[in-house]
N, C-alpha and C positions, 0 to 999 in steps of 0.2 A: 695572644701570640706575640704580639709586639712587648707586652711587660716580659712575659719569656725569653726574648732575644735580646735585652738589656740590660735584664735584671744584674745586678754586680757589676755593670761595664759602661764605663767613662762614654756618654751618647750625645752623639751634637743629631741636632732636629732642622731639618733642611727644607722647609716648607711652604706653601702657595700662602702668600698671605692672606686668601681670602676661606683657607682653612685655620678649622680651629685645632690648635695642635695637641695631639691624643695626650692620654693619661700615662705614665709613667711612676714607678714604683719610686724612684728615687729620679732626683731634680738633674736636668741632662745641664752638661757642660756648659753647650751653647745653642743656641735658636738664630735660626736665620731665617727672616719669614721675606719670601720673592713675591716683585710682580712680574710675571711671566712674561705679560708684553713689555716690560723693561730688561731684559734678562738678555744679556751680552759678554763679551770676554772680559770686559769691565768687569761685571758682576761675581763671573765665575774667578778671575784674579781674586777680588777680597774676601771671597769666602774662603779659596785655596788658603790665603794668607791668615786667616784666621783657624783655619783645621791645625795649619805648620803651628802656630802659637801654643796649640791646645790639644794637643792627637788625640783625639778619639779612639774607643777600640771599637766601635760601633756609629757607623752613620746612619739617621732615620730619614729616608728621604721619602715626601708624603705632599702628593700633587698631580700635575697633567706630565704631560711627555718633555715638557721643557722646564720643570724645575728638575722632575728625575734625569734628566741629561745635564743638567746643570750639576748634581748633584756626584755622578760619575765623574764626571770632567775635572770636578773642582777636588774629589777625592785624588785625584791623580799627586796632590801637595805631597804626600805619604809615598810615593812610588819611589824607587832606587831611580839614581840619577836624575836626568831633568825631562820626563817624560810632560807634565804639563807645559812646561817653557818650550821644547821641541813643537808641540799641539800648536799653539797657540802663536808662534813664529811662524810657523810651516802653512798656517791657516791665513796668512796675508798674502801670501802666494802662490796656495796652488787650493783647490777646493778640494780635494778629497786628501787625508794626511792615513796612512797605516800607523799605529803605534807599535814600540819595541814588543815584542810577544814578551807576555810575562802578568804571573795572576794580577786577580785585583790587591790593591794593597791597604783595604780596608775593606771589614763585612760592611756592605749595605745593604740594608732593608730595603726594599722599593714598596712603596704603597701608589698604586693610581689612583687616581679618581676622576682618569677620563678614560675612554676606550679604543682600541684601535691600533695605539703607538708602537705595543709591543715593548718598549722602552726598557718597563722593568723585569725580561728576560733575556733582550739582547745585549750587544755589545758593541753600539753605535752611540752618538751621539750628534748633537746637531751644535755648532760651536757659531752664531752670529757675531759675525766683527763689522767695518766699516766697510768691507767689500761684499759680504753676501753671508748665507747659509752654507757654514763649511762644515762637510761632514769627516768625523774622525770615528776611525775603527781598529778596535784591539780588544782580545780577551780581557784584559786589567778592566773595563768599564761593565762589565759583566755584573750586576750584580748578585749578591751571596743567598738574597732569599728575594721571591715576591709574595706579597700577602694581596690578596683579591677578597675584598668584600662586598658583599650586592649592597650594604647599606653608603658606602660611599659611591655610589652611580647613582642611588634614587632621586638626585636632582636634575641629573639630567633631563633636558628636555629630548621628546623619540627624535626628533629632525638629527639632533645631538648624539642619540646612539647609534641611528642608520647612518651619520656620518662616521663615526667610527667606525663599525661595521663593515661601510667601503672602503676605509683605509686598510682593513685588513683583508677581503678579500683581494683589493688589488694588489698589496702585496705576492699574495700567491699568484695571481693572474698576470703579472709580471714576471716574475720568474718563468713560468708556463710558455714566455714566448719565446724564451731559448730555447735552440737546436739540440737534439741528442739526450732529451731529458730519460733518466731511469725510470724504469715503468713502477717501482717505488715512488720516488719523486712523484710521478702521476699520481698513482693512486690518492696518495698521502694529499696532496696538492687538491683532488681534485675532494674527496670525501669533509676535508675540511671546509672549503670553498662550496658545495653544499649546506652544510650544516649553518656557513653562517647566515648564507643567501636565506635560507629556511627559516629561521631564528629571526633575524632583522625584518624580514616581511610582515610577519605575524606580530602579536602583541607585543610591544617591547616596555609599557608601562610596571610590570613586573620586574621585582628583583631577582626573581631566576633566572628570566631569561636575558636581562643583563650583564646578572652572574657567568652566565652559561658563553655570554659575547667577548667576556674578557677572559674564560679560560680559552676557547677559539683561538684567541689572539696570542694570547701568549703561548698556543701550542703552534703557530703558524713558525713558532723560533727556534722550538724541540724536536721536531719529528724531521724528515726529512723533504718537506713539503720546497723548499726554497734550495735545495742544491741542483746542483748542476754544473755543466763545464762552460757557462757563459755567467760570470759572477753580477756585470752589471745587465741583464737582460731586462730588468725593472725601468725602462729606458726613460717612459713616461714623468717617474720620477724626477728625475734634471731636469725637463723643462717647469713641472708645475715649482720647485723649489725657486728656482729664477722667475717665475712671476710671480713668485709669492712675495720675493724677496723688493722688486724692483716695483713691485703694484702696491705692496704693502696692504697684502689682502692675506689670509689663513692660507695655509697650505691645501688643507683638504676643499678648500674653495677653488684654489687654482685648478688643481686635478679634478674636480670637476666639473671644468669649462674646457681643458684641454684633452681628457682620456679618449676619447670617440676619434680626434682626428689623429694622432698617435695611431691606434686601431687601426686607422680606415687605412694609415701607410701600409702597416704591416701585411695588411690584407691586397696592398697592390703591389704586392710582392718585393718589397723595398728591403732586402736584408738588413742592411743598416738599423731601420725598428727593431727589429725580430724577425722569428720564423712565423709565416702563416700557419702552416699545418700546425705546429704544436698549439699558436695559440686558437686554431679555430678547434683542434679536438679536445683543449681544456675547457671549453666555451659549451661546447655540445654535451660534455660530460656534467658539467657544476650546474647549469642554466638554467634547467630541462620544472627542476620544482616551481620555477616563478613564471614560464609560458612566456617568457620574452623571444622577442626573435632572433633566429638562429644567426643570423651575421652578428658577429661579436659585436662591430662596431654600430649598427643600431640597437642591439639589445643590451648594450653598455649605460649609450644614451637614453635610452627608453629608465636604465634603471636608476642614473640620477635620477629625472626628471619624478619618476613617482615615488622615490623617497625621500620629496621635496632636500635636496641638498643643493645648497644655496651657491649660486655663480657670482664672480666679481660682474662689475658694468662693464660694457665695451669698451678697451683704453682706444688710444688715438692711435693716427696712425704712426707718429713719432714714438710712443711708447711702446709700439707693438714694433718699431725698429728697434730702441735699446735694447728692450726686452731679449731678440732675438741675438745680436748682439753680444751680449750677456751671457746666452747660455752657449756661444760657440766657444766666447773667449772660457768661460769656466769648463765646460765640459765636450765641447766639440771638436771637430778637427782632427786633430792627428792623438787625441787622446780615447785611452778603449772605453769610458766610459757610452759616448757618442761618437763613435770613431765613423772619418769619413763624412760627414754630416756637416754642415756649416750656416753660416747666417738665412742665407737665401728659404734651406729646408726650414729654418725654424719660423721663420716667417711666415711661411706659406701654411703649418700647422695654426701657429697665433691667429692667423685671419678667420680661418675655417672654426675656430673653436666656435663654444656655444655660451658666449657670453648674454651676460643681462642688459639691460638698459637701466636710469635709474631708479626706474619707479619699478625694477625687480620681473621688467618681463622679457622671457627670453626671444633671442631668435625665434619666428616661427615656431616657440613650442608654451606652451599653459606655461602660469607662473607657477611658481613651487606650493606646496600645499603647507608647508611649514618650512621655516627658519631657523647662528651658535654657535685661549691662549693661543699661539701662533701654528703651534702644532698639534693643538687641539681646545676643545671648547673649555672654558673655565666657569667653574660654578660653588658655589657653596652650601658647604656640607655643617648640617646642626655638631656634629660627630663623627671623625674619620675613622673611627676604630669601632667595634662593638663592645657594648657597652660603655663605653666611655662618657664624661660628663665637662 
């Protein structure tokens, strides 16, 4: 499929340097091989500037959530007017940037080879500068195809899939705890968020059911599982990104050390997180296959814990002030993401969360039974493509 989508067509290869870059019919333009934990507006600048030198009519982008967002972002060189220079200004000062509405301005391929991100069906991306994780969203970062193969996840370690896994059920379990959701929206929300709960628990050494984890994910972007009239209802999300950012720990680490007491606000009736009801009827709907307990917010925690996903260490108590900090100035306050919210609230989540110690034991709860790029695990692959050599 990837030879078919190239074949005849000027192809730059945009990739995790710790994959080996697929087979192609004829020899592509250019190669950019990333490391992920390096990957900044730096980075995405000189590939931009390197796409502008050499247009492609086809970009391969073949990696985790953060080369494929790099790979968006840096396609933007090709966009009418100065859509990446707006991104990328706009991202020194404000943390969330809307781009001009307007397609994408190169096909890109997206190939993952981690699970979870959603990356290569949505139209977000995660733009790291010297202030924090700025997220930028616009149709244009959409990419034109995704290609899902179980043979590039079979490195994965399972700690490694069930963390993806979580990252996309909470996706949907986010959104769930907006007000006024369409009983679509449920449905769709709740039948997915199932399937994956199901999927993740049970075998996941298999490439099917792998397989079966990244199409999940990437249908958590197509259906209509994530709308509703509260767009940033995923509340959760802003704060693990600022500790992720600020601790300099993985994202899906931060989120889950912090998703439970998030929760537990919502659940004490704090509109500001969310709506209780929706998210306690999405809880009781998805849950119900894995016997966790009915309070969201213990059977959240309960479901890290036994799908060993790994927490950062306790930060200080100075840290746990920046940190807090951090996520009013970026997204608190009088902005809709955390509107009305402010230091003191985030604080008070940060304390409560369910960090490690550092010999990796938690709070009052068993260590983790297993252990795994920034927005997601990085691994390598013999062949990212099938067949390939």
């Amino acid at each position: 499929m990837t030879a078919r989508l190239t074949a005849h067509r000027a192809t730059m290869i945009i990739v995790d340097a710790g994959v080996r870059v697929p087979f192609l019919p004829a020899r592509p333009t250019d190669v950019a091989e990333l490391d992920p934990a390096a990957v900044d507006a730096e980075t995405i600048l000189e590939i931009a500037e390197r796409i502008a030198r050499r247009p492609p009519e086809v970009i391969l982008a073949v990696g985790g959530g953060t080369v494929l967002d790099a790979a968006k972002l840096a396609a933007l060189a090709l966009a009418p007017g100065r859509s990446l220079q707006f991104a990328l200004e706009r991202a020194q000062s404000e943390a969330l940037t809307f781009l001009p509405d307007a397609p994408p301005p190169v096909d890109l391929v997206a190939v993952p080879t981690t699970l979870g991100t959603s990356s290569e069906t949505n139209s977000v991306s995660i733009l790291t500068n010297t202030r924090g994780h700025r997220l930028v969203i616009g149709r244009a970062l959409r990419p034109r195809h995704a290609l899902l193969d179980e043979e590039n996840l079979l490195t994965l370690t399972a700690a490694q899939v069930r963390e993806g896994a979580l990252e996309a059920f909470l996706r949907l379990a986010g959104a769930s705890t907006g007000p006024a959701r369409s009983a679509r929206a449920h449905d769709d929300a709740v039948a997915l968020g199932r399937a994956i709960l199901e999927t993740a628990d049970g075998r996941v050494d298999s490439g099917e059911g792998r397989l079966r984890l990244g199409r999940l994910s990437a249908a958590t972007q197509r259906s209509a599982a994530l709308r509703g009239p509260d767009p940033y209802a995923p509340r959760h999300w802003y704060v693990a990104n600022e500790v992720a950012f600020h601790l300099g720990v993985r994202k899906m680490s931060a989120t889950a050390a912090t998703i439970a007491p998030v929760w537990q606000r919502i659940l004490d009736r704090d509109p500001r997180w969310g709506d209780r009801a929706s998210l306690e009827r999405f809880w009781a709907s998805a849950s119900p296959p894995l016997r966790l307990p009915l309070d969201p917010a213990r059977g959240i925690a309960e479901l890290v814990t036994r799908w060993g996903i790994d927490r950062p260490p306790t930060p200080s108590s100075r840290d746990i002030d920046r940190v807090a900090a951090a996520i009013e100035n970026a997204w608190g306050a009088r902005r809709p993401m955390l509107s009305g919210l402010v230091e003191s609230d985030f604080r008070d989540v940060l304390r409560a969360s369910a960090w490690s110690d550092r010999r990796g034991v938690l709070h009052g709860v068993p260590a983790p039974r297993e252990g795994g790029e920034r927005h997601g695990p990085r691994h390598r692959l013999a062949s990212p493509i099938r067949g390939a050599r």
